[in-house]
N, C-alpha and C positions, 0 to 999 in steps of 0.2 A: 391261311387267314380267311377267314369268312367273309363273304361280298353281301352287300343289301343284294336282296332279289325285285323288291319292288316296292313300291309306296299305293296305299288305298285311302281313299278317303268315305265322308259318309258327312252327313250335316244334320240336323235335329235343332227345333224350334219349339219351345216350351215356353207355354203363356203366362202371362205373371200369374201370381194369386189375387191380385186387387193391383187399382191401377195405380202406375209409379210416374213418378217427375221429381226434376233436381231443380237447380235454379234453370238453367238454359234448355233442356228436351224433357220429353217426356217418351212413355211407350209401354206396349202392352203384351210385348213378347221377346225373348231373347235367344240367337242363334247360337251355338257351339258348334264349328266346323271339325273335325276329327279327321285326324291323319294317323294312320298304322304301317308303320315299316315290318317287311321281311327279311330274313335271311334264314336259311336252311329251316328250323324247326321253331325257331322261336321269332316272337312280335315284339313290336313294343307301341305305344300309345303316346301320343299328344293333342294337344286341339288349344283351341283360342276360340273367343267370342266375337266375332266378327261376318260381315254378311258373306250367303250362300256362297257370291262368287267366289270365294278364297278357296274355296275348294278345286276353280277349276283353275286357277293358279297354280295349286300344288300341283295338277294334274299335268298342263298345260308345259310350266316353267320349270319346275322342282323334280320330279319324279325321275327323269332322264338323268338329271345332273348328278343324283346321287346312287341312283342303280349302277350294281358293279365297284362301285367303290368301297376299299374295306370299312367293316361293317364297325369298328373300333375306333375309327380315325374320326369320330363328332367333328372337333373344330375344324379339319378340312371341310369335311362337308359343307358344314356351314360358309365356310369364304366359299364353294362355289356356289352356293347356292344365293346367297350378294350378287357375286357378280355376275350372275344369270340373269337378274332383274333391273342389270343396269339403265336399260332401254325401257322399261316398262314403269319405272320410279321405285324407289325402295321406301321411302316415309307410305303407310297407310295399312292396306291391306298385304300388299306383298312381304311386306316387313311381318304379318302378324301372320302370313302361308307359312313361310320360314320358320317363325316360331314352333308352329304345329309340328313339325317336321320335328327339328330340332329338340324338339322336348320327346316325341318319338322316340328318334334315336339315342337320345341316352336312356330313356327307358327301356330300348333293346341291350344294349349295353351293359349294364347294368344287371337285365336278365341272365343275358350269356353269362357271367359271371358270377349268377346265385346270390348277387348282394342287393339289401336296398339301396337307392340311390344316393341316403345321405353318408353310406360305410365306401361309395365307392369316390364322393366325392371328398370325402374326409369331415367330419362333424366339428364346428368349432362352437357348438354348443348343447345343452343338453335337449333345451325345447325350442321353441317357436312360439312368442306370447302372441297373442292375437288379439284384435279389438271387435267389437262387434258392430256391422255397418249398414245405415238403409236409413230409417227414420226418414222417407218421403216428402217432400211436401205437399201430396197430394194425400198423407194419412190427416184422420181427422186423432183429435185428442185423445180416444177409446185403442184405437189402433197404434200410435205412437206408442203407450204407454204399455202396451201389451208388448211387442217389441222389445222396449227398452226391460222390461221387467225376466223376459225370457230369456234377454243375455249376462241381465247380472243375477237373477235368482236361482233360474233354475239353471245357467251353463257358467254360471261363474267367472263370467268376463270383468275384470274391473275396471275396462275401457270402453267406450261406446260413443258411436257419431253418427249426427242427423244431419241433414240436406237442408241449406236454407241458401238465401239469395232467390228466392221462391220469384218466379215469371221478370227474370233479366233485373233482380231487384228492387221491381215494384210494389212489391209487398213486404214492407223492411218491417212494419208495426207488428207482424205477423210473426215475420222470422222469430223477432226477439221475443217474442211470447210462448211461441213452439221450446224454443232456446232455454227460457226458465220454467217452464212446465219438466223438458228435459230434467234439468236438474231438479226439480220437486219431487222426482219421480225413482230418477237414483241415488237420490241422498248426494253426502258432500264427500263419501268416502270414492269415488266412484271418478275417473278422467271423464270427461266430454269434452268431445272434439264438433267440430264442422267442417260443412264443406259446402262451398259457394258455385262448384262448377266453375268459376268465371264469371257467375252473375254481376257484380258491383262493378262501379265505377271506381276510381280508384279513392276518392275522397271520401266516398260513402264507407268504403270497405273501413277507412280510417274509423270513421265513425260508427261506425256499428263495432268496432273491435273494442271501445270501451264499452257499449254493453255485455260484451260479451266476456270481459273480464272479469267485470262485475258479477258473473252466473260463475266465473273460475275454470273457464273452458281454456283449453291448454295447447289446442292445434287449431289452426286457419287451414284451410285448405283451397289451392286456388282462388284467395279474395276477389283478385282478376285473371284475366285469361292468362295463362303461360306462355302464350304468344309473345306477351311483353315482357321481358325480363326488367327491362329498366322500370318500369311502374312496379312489377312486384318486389323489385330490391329497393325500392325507393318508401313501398308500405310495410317492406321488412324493417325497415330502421325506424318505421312509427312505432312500430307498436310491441307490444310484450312479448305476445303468443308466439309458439311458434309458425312459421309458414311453411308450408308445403306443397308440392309439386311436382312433376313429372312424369305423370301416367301415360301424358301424351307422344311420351318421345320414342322413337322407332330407331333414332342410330345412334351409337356412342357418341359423335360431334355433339348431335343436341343437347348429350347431358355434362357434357365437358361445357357446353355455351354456358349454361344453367348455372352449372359451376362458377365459372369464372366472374359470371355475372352480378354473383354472390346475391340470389334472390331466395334462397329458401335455407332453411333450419333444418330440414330433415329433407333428403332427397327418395321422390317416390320413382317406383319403377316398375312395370310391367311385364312379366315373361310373357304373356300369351302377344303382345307387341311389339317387344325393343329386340325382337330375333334370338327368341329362347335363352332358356338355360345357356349357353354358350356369351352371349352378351351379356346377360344381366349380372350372369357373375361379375365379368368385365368394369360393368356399372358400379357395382358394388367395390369394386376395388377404388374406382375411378373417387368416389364418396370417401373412402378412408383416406385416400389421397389428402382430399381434402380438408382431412377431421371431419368429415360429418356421417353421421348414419344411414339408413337405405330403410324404406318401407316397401313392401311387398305390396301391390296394386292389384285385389280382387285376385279370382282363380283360383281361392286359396290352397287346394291341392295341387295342382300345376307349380308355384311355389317354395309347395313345403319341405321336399329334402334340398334346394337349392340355398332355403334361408336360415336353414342349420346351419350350413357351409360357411357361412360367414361372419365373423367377430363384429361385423358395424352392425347389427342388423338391430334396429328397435323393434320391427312387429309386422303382422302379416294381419291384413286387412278380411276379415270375416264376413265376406260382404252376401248381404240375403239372399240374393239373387242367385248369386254363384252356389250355393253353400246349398242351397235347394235343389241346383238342376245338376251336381256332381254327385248329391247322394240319391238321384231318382233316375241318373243313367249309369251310373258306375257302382260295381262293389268297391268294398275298402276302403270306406270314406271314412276321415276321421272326424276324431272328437275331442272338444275343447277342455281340458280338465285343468280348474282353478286361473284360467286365463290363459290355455297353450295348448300346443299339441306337439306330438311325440313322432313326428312322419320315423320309418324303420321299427317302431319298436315291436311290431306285430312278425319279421321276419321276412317280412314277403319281398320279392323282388322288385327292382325299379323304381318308379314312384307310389306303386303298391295298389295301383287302380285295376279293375278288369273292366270290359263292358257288358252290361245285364242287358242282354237281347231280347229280354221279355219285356223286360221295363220301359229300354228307349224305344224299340220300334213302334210302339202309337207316335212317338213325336218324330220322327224319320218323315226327313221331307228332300234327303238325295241324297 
């Protein structure tokens, strides 16, 4: 049986293209922490978007726990490498080292065994629809609209969603202007979504959700923070749209609370956070449990043979950001065709990424 020989890390910081802000931050660069697992001849790949230090977490925390352990056994790993960070907290960065790791490892995995990731995990579908996501509120109207036109003309997304709740909700006159330009822009055949960040208030959120019907927009996204489940289950029951949530959650409890608390329509969930491929499936169970579907939270390669896997899945989030800096440090990036993409169908093993060491090393910062 093959043992991990070792865990390497590497981090890369890649500047936006023009400046971005959602409702609640803003920012002008985004980190990818990279973790690569060994064993005999073959690698595998994972990372998460999270600051430099995660790296030395993996280093630090991670790397001991899973060296020497067979190189097959994932979800082992994964519980030691939980309970390695008992002491150090597991909600945050540690939760999203782990990740890195864990999506590694089944991409080793997977290798050793010549298959892509979604043939070894079992496909319970044929695609992965995707939405297209950014629409800033820091774009002015020339820039939204170019955006919004390159996901539905030329990549044939026929979902798309923009960032409002713009500076903690103070700019609600805005929002809802941005809002219906959106839709001027895609026509009416076309989903628009939102997303607030957590910007509003909870009353406001109320209120702004019939302007927002009235454009025919069809997902809310965090109206308030997820912190609160009882105010978001409580603007669930106001209003049409659906809501949604849970990017933020790093352990299966959180998304069981979520659950329970019956605050969202569509449960969101993050691999590069909630502790890899290994959890999020998890998650995804945890959602059918409850009748409800699972959206994929940015990374959208990191993701995509995990959300083949799964019958609840509505969609994988095509977020700009992400969707830029995977295709300018990685080969085998894919591509949306009529609103989806095909993770495995090219043959290649794992999740089908390699690292272009011409490309990323100008953005290599450790």
């Amino acid at each position: 049986m093959p043992v991990v020989a070792g865990v390497d890390t590497a981090v890369f910081t890649v500047p936006t293209d023009a400046p971005e802000a959602d409702g609640t931050l803003s920012w002008d660069s985004t980190t990818l922490v990279l973790a690569t697992v060994r064993s005999e001849d073959v690698t595998g790949l994972g990372y998460t978007y999270a600051p430099a230090a995660t790296a030395s977490i993996i280093a630090d925390l991670l790397a001991d726990v899973v060296t020497g352990l067979p190189a097959l056994d994932v979800p082992r790993m994964n519980e030691a490498m939980h309970r390695a960070v008992r002491n150090a907290g597991l909600p945050g960065v540690a939760a999203q080292a782990i990740a890195a790791v864990d999506i590694a490892l089944w991409d080793m995995k997977a290798r050793m065994l010549g298959l892509p990731l979604v043939h070894l995990l079992g496909a319970a579908r044929a695609d992965v629809p995707v939405y297209g996501s950014g629409g800033f509120t820091t774009y002015d109207d020339d820039q939204q609209e170019r955006q919004l036109r390159g996901w539905v003309e030329t990549d044939g997304i026929p979902r798309v969603k923009i960032k409002i709740g713009e500076s903690w909700g103070s700019c609600e006159e805005r929002d809802r202007l941005r809002v219906a330009k959106a839709r001027a822009v895609i026509g009416d055949a076309t989903a628009l979504y939102v997303d607030a960040n957590g910007g509003y208030g909870a009353k406001q959120a109320v209120r702004v959700s019939r302007a927002l019907t009235d454009e025919g927009v069809t997902w809310f996204e965090e109206p308030v923070s997820s912190d609160h489940l009882s105010t978001l289950a409580a603007i669930r029951d106001q209003v049409t749209l659906d809501v949604a949530a849970g990017e933020y959650g790093y352990t299966l409890p959180y998304f069981e609370h979520m659950l329970a608390s019956r605050a969202v329509d569509c449960l969101q969930a993050d691999i590069t956070r909630c502790g890899g491929i290994t959890v999020w499936l998890r998650v995804a169970a945890l959602a059918q449990a409850h009748g409800l579907e699972i959206s994929g939270h940015c990374a959208p390669h990191a993701h995509a043979h995990a959300a083949a896997a799964v019958p609840n899945l509505r969609h994988l989030e095509w977020f700009h950001d992400h969707v830029r800096i995977e295709r300018l440090l990685f080969d085998g990036a894919l591509a949306p065709d009529g609103g989806a993409v095909v993770p495995g169908a090219d043959g290649a093993p794992g999740i089908g990424l390699t690292l272009n060491a011409e490309r990323s090393q100008p953005y290599r910062v450790g």
